[in-house]
C-alpha positions in Angstrom: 0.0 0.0 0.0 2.6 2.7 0.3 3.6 4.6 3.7 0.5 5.2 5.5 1.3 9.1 5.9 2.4 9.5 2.4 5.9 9.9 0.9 6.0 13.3 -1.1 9.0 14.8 0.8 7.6 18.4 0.0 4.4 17.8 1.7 4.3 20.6 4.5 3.4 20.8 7.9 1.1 23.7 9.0 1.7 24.0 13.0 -1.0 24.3 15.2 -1.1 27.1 18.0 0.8 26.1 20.7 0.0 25.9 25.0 -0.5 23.4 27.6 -0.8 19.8 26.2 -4.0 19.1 28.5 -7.0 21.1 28.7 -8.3 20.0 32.5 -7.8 22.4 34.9 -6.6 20.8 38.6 -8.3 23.3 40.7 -11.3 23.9 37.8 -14.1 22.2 36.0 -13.3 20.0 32.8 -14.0 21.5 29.7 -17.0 20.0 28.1 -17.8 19.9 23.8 -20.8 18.7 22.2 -19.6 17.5 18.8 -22.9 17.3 16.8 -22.5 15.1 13.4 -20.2 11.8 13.5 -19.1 11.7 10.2 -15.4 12.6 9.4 -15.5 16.2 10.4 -17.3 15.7 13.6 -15.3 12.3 14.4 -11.6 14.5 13.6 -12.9 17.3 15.5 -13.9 14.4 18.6 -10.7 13.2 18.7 -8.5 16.2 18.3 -10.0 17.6 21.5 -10.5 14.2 23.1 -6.6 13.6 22.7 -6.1 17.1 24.8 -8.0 15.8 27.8 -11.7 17.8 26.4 -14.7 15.6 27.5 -17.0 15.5 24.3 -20.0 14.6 23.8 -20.3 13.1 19.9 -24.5 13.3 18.4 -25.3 11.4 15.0 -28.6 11.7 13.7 -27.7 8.5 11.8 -27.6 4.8 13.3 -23.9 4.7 12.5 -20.7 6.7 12.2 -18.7 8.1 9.1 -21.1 10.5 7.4 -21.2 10.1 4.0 -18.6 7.6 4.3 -20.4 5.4 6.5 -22.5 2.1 5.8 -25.7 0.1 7.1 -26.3 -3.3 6.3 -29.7 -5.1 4.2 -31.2 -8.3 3.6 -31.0 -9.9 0.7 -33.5 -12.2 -0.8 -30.8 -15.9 0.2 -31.1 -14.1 4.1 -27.5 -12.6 3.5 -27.3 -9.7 5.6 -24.7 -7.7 3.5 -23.1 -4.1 4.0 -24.9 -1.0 1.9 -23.6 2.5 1.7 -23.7 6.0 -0.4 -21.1 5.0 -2.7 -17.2 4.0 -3.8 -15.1 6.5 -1.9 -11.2 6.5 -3.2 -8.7 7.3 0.1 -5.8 9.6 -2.3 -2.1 9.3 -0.4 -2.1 12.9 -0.2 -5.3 12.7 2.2 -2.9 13.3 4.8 -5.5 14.3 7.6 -7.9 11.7 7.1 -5.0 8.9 6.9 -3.6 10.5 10.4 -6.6 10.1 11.9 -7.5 6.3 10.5 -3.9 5.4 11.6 -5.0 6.2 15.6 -6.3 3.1 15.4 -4.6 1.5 12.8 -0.8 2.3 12.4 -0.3 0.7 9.5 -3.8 1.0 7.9 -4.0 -2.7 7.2 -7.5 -1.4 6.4 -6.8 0.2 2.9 -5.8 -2.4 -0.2 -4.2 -0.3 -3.8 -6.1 0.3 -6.5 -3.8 -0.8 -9.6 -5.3 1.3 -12.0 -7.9 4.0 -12.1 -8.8 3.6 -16.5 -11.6 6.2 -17.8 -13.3 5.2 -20.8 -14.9 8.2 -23.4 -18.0 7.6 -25.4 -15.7 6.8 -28.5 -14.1 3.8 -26.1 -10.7 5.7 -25.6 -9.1 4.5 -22.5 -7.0 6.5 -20.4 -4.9 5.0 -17.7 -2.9 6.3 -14.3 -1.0 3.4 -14.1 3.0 3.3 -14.4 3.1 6.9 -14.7 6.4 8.9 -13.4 5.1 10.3 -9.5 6.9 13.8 -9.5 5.2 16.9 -11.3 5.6 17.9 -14.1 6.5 14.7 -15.6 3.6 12.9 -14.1 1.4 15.7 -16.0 3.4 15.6 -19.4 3.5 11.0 -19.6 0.2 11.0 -19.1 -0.8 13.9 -21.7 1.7 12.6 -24.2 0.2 8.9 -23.7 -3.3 9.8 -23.8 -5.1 8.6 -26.8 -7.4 12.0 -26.1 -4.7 14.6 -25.0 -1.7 13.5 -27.3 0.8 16.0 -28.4 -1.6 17.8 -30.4 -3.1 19.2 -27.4 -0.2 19.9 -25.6 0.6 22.1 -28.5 -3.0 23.9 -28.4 -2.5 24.9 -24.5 -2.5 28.5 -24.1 1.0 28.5 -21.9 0.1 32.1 -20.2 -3.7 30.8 -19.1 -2.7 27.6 -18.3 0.1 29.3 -15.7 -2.6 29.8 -12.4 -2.4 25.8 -12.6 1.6 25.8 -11.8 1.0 27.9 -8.9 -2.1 27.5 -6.7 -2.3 29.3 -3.0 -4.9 29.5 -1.1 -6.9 31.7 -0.8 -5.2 34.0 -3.9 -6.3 31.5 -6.4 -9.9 31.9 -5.3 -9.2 35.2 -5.9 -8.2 35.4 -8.9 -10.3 32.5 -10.8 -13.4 32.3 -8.6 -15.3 34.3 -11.0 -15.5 32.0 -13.3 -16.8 28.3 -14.4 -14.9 25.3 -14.9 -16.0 24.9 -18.5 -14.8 28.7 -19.2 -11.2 28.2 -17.2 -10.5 25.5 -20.1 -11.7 27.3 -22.9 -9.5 29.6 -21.9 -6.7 27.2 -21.7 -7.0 25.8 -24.6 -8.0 21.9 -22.8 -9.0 19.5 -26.2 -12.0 19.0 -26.5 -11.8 15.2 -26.7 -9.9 15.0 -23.4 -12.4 17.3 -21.6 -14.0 14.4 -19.8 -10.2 13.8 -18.2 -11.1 17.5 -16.1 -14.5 17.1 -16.0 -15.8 13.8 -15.4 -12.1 13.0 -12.6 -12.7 16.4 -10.9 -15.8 18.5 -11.8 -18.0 15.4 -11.4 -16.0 13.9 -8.4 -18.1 17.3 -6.8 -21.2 16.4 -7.9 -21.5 19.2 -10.2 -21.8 20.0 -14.1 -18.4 22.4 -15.4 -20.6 25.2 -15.8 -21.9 25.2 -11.7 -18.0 24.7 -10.3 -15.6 27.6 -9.8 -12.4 27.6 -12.1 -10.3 28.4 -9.1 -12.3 25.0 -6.9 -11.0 23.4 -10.4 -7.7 24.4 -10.1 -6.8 23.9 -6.6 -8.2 19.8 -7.3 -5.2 19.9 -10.4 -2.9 21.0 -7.8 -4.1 18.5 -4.8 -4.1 15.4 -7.4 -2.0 16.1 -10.1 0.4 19.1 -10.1 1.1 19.5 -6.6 1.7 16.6 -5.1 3.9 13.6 -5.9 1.8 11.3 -3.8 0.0 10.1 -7.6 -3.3 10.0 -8.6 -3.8 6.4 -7.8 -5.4 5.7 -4.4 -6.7 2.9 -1.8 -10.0 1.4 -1.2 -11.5 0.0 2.1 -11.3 -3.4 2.7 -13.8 -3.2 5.3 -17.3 -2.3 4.3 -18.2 1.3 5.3 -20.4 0.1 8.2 -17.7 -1.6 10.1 -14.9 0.6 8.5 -15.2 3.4 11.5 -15.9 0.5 14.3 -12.1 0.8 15.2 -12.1 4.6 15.6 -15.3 4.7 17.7 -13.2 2.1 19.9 -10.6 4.4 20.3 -12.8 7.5 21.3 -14.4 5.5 23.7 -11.0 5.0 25.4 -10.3 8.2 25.3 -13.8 8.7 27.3 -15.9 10.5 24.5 -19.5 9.8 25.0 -20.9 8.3 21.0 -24.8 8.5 20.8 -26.1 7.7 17.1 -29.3 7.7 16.0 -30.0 11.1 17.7 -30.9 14.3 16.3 -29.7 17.8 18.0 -32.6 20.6 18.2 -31.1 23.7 18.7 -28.3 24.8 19.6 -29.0 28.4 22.0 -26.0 30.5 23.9 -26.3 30.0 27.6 -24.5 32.8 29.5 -20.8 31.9 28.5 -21.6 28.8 27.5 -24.4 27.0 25.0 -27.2 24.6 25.6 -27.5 21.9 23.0 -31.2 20.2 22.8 -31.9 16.9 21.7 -34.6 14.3 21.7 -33.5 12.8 24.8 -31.8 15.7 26.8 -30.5 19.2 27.4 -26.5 19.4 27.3 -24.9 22.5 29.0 -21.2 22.8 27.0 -18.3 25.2 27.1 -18.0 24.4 23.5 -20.0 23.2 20.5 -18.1 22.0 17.0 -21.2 22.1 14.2 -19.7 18.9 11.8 -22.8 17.9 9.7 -23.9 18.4 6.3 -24.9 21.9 4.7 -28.5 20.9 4.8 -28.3 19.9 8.4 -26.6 23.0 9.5 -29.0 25.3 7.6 -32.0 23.6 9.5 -29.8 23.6 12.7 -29.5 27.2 12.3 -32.8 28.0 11.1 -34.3 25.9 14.4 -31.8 27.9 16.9 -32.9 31.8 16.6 -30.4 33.5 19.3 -26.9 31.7 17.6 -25.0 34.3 16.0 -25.4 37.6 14.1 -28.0 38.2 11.1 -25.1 38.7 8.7 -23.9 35.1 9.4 -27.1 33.2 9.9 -28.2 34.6 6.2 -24.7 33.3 5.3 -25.3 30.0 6.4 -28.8 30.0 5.0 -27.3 30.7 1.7 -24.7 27.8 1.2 -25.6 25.7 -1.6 -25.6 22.1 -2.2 -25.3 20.2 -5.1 -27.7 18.6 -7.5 -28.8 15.3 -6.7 -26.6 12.4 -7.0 -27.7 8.3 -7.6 -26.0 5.3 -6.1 -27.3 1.9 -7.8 -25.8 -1.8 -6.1 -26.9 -4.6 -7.8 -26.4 -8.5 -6.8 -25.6 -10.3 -10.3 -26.3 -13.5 -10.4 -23.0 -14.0 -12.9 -19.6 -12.9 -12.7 -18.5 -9.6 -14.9 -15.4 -10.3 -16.5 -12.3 -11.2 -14.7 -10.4 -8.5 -16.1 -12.9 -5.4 -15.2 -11.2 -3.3 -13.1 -12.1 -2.6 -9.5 -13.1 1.1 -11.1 -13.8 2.7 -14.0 -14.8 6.2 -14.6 -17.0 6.8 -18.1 -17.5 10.5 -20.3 -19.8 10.8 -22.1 -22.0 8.2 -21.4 -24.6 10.0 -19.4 -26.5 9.0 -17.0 -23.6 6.7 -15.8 -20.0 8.2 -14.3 -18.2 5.6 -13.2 -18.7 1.7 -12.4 -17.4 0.0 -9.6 -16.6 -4.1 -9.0 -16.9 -4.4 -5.1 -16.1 -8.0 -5.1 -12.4 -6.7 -6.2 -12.4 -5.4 -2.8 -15.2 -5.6 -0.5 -14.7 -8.4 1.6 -18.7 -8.9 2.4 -19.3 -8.1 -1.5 -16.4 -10.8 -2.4 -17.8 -13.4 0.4 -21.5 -13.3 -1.8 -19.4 -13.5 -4.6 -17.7 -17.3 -3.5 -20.6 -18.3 -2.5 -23.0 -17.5 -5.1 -21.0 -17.2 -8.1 -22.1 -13.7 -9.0 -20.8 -10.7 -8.7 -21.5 -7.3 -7.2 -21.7 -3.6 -9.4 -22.0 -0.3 -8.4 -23.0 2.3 -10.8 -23.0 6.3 -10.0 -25.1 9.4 -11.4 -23.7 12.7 -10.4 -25.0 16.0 -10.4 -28.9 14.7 -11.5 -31.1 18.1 -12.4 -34.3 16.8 -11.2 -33.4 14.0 -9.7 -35.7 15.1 -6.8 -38.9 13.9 -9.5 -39.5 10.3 -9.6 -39.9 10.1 -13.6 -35.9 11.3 -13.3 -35.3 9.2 -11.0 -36.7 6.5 -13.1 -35.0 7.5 -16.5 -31.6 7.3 -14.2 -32.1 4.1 -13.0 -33.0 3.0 -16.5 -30.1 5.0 -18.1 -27.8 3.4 -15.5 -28.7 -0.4 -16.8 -28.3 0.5 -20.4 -24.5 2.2 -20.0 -23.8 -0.6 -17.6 -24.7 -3.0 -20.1 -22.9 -1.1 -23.0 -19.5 -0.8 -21.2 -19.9 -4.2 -20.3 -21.1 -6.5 -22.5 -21.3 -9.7 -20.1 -23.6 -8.1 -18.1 -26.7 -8.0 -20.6 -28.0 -11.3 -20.1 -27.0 -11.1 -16.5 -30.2 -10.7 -14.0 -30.1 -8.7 -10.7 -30.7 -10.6 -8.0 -31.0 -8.1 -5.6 -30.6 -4.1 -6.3 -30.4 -1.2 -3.8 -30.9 2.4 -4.8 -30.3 5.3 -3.1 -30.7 9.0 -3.9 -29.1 12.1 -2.1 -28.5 15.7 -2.2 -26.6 16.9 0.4 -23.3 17.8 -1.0 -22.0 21.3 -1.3 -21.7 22.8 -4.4 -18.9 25.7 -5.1 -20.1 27.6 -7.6 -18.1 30.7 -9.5 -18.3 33.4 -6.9 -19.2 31.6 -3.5 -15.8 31.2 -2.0 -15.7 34.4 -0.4 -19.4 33.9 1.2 -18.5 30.3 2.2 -18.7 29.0 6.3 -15.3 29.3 8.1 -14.2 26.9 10.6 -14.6 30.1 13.0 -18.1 32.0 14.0 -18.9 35.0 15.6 -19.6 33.2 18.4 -16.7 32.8 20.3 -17.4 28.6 21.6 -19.0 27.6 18.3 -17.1 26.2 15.4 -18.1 24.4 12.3 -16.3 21.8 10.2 -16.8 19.6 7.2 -16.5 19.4 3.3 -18.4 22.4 2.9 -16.7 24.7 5.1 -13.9 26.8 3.9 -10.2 26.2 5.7 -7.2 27.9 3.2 -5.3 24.9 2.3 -5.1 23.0 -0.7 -7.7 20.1 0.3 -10.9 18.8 -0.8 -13.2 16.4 -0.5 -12.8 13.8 2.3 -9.6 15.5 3.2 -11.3 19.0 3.6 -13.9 16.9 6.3 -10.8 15.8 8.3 -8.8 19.0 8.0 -11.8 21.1 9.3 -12.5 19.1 12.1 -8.9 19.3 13.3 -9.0 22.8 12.2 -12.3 23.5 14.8 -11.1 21.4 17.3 -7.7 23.8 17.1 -9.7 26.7 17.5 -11.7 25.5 20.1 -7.9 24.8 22.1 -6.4 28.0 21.2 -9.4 30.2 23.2 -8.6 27.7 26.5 -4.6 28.2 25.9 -4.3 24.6 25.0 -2.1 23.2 22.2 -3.8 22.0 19.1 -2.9 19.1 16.3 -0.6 20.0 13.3 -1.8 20.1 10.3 0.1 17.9 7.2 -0.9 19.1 3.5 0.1 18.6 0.0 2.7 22.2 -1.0 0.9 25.3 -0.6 2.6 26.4 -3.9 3.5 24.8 -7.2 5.9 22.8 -7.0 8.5 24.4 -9.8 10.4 27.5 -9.1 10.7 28.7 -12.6 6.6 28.4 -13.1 6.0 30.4 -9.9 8.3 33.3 -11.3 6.6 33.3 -14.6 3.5 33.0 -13.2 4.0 35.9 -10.8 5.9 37.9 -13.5 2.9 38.3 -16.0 0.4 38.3 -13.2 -3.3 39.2 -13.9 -4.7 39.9 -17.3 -6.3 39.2 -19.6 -6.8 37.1 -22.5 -6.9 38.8 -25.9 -8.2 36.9 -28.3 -11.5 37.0 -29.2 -14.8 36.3 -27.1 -12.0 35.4 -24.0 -13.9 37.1 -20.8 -11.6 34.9 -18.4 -9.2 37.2 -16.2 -6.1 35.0 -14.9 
């Protein structure tokens, strides 16, 4: 699998505020936290403060841990009860956070198996691979261009070097700055991108946030280059869960409870109301007075939780948090096949141009409860996605995906169309964020303007190259530090891919020309 903690030697080290290593008090009360949401956010933010001696309280309204990353189990129709979830989840080396705090409870993250390859197929049936490719930007950048039967030289020629410069030098927040303005879709016009290699940017990254080009900033774009591809040596190849997602937190939850933090799923907070100098958390089965609360749930969680808790914070920041959007709706369909797919399929394959379906995943390459039905019953299990639905809240969409789904699977792979599903589960959400041209600078922060309240997860904003699971953990750690810091206490260092490109020469050209403008014709995009 790789070193647990990753082994890019430039990744960097952001150090947390410093101050006593425990927060209890020998004369004094302990501190007290209600963490409300147990999914990675809440569960980094738990431990973070846990780990300095804070008694915490952790809420999830779900029966089980991990968010979004998290599992429940079914019945199929042979009386198997077999793990269910939201979806294939790929764990990137460069999720430094997230990997830290996985490894509390297993060093060596025995948990995680390699993906060998990562292959995208286009609607022509182009195939482009991650596999074997050099690790160290640029060259990992140029091989995999120069190799790809979409990019080729030919487009390496058409790239627009002076627009394509903001890639070789992302910060945070300046590239926000200067690209949040505009789409994803524009930001490559602009570049010059091929057309036929388009579903390389949009269907790996623009579609891995559940969001058509048009709805995503150019600068979210451009800081997921940098975290995956042109800023990190770490690869673009990743690991996958051995464990099914229900059980996959069980070992972490174990550790918390060591460390005396109280878990309670299946429990939905209230309100959340200031209380003197401290706040008063409601839930169905009791009032908790807390020195400190760490909001860790989903945007449309913390817009109700906000919406249903009048006296937290000013006007300014409660229309603020009204306003942060989420993402269309997204489709997760499982199916049981009663025969094997091919022995060759790959654990996971992402598809352009094949609307409804984005990718296709083989649990029994990985799954151990998916590959235990598989022995036994001689099928095999598929997972097919459909991100970023518009009107995938109506149930003739809903019924056109799951149709549309069947058909791509079945094109893609052939095997599969006399195959019959023994069992299928299908599950419909929408309650991702969405970062759309404009909205960085109106986004959450970890910190509020009330001084014992802090909010973490994927749609909060923290200025560091992350995203996606990563930007979960780092928030979490990031609240939980800021929670510390205001009792004096020392918090948890943060690790992240370079906060810069990686080549010296790019960053001086880049800064050199700085801002402008592109003049040829129709161009709008400022870089």
């Amino acid at each position: 699998m790789g070193a647990p903690l990753g082994r890019d030697p430039r990744r960097q080290r952001v150090p947390a505020p410093g101050g006593r290593r425990d927060a209890r008090e020998p004369d004094g009360p302990d501190r007290r936290t209600v963490v409300v949401g147990g999914g990675i956010a809440g569960l980094a933010a738990a431990t973070a403060l846990a780990e300095r001696g804070v008694g915490v309280d952790l809420v999830e309204r779900e029966p089980f841990l991990g968010g979004r990353v998290g599992g429940w189990t079914v019945r199929l129709p042979d009386g198997t009860r077999t793990g269910m979830s939201r979806g294939f989840h790929a764990f990137f080396r460069q999720y430094y956070n997230l990997r830290a705090l996985l490894a509390r409870a297993d060093e060596e993250l025995s948990v995680f198996r390699p993906v060998p390859d990562y292959p995208l197929v286009d609607a022509g049936g182009r195939v482009d691979r991650f596999r074997g490719l050099p690790r160290t930007p640029p060259w990992n950048a140029l091989a995999f261009a120069l190799r790809s039967p979409t990019f080729g030289a030919r487009g390496m020629l058409g790239l627009s070097p002076r627009a394509a410069l903001p890639l070789t030098d992302v910060r945070v927040p300046e590239t926000y700055q200067a690209l949040d303005s505009c789409d994803a879709r524009e930001f490559l016009d602009r570049v010059g991108f091929p057309e036929p290699a388009r579903h390389l940017a949009f269907d790996v990254f623009s579609r891995s946030f559940f969001a058509p080009p048009e709805r995503l900033s150019a600068a979210e774009l451009a800081v997921m280059f940098h975290l995956y591809f042109l800023g990190s040596s770490e690869g673009l190849l990743f690991d996958v869960p051995r464990t099914p997602f229900h059980a996959l937190w069980d070992p972490l939850a174990a550790h918390l409870t060591r460390l005396g933090v109280t878990v309670r799923t299946g429990v939905a907070v209230d309100g959340v109301e200031p209380d003197g100098t401290r706040l008063r958390v409601r839930d169905a089965e009791r009032v908790t007075h807390a020195d400190a609360v760490v909001l860790a749930t989903d945007l449309p969680s913390l817009r109700s939780l906000v919406a249903a808790s009048p006296g937290l914070g000013p006007p300014w920041w409660r229309d603020r948090i009204a306003a942060a959007p989420t993402a269309p709706p997204f489709c997760v369909l499982r199916a049981w096949l009663d025969r094997p797919v091919a022995p060759e399929r790959p654990a996971f394959l992402a598809t352009g141009g094949r609307a409804p379906l984005d990718n296709v995943s083989v649990l029994d390459r990985y799954d151990t409860d998916a590959a235990a039905w598989s022995r036994r019953s001689g099928g095999s299990v598929v997972e097919l996605h459909a991100y970023a639905v518009d009107g995938g809240d109506q149930d003739p969409v809903r019924q056109r995906t799951r149709a549309g789904l069947w058909q791509r699977l079945r094109e893609v792979y052939p095997e599969t169309r006399e195959a019959r599903a023994v069992a299928e589960e299908v599950v419909w959400r929408a309650d991702c964020p969405l970062f759309p041209p404009g909205g960085f600078a109106h986004r959450p922060t970890v910190a509020t303007p009330v001084p014992n309240l802090a909010l973490a997860g994927d749609g909060i904003r923290v200025d560091l190259p992350v995203a996606l699971m990563e930007r979960a953990a780092t928030t979490g750690l990031a609240a939980a530090n800021h929670l510390l810091a205001g009792w004096g206490v020392a918090g948890h260092d943060l690790l992240t891919v370079p906060t810069r490109g990686r080549s010296a020469v790019l960053r001086a050209l880049a800064t050199r020309l700085g801002p402008g403008r592109d003049t040829r014709p129709g161009s709008r995009l400022p870089v």
